[in-house]
N, C-alpha and C positions, 0 to 999 in steps of 0.2 A: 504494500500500500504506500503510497506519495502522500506527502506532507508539503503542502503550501501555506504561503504566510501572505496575509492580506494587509498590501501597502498603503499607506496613510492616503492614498488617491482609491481606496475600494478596487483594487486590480489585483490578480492574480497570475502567476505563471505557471502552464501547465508544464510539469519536468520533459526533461525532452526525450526517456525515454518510450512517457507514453505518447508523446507526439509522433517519432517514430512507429509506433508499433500501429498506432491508428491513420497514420497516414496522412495527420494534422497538416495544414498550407497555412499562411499568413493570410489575411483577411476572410479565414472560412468562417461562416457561421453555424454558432451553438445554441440549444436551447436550453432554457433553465427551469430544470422542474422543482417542484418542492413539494414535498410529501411529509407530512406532520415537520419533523429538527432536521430532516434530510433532503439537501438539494445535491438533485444529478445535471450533469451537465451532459447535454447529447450532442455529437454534432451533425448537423444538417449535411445532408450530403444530394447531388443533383443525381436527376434521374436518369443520367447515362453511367451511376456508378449500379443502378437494379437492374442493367440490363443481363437476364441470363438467371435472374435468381427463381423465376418461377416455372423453369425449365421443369418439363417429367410433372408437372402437377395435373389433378385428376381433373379435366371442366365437364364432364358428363354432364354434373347437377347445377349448371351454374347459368343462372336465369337470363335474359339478355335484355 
């Protein structure tokens, strides 16, 4: 788990190994959720990064 520390301007650094592992760019956008004391941070990613993910799925049932 990463530990950040929030600068006296309310910003954060996400460490760079999870930036690497998630594929983080400068200027991407995140969302901030918050669930009761726990905010997750998600980030938004464009729709040419889902291409290919609903590959093999069943649409038989799938209404149109």
């Amino acid at each position: 788990m990463a530990e950040v520390t929030i600068s006296s301007k309310f910003q954060v650094v996400i460490p760079k190994e999870l930036r690497q592992r998630l594929d983080l760019k400068a200027g991407q956008k995140m969302q901030m959720i918050v669930v009761g004391e726990t905010i997750s941070i998600v980030p938004v990613y464009g729709i040419e990064k889902l291409k290919g993910r609903l590959k093999g799925m069943d649409i038989t049932n799938i209404r149109e």
